[in-house]
C-alpha positions in Angstrom: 62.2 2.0 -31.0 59.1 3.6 -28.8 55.5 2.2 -29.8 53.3 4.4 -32.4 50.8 6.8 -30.4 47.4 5.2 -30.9 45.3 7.0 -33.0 42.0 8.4 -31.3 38.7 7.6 -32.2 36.8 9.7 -34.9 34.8 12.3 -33.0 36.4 11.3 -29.6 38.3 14.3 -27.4 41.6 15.2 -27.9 41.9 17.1 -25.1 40.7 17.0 -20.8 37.6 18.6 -20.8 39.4 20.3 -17.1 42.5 21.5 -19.3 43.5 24.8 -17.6 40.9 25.0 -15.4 42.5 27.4 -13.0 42.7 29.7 -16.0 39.2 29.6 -16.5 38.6 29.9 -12.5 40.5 32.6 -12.0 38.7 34.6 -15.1 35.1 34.0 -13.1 36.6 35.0 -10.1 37.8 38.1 -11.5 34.8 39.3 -13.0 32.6 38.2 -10.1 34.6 40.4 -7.6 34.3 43.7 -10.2 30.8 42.8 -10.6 30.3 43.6 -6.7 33.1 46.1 -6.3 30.6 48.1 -9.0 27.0 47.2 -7.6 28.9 48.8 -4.1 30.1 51.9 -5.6 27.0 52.5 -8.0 24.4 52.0 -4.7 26.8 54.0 -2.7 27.2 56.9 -4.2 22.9 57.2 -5.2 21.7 56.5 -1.5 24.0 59.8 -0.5 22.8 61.9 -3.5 19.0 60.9 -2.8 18.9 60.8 1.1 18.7 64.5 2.0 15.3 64.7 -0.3 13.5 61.5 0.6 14.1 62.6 4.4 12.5 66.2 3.0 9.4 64.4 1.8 9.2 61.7 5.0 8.8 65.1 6.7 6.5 66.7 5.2 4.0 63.8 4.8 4.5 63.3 8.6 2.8 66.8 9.6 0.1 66.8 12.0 -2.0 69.9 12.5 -2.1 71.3 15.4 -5.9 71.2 15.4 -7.2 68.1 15.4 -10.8 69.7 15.3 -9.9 71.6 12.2 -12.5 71.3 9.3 -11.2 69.8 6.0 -9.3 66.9 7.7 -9.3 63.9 6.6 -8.5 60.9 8.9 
């Protein structure tokens, strides 16, 4: 005859606190690497759209007269 199971404490853990851990690792993993995968796309795709006008306004703040002794410059 094999010996009764003991019977746990009240209150006391049933089952590992690690039970299916890989499961759980494998979850965070997953949602970590789509997490990046859209961050990339998303800042991809605006830095191409918005390039062409933030060069457009680095150029035209960079303009020098040709005059330096012009009246109404400000330096």
């Amino acid at each position: 005859m094999a010996l009764p199971t003991p019977v746990p404490a009240p209150g006391s853990m049933t089952v590992p606190p690690l039970f299916d851990w890989h499961v759980l690792a494998s979850v965070v993993i997953l949602v970590a690497l789509v997490a990046v995968a859209t961050l990339f796309t998303l800042s991809a795709r605006q830095g191409a759209s918005g390039r062409a006008e933030w060069q457009q306004w680095l150029a035209a703040r960079s303009r020098v007269p040709h005059d330096p002794d012009e009246v109404g410059v400000d330096r």
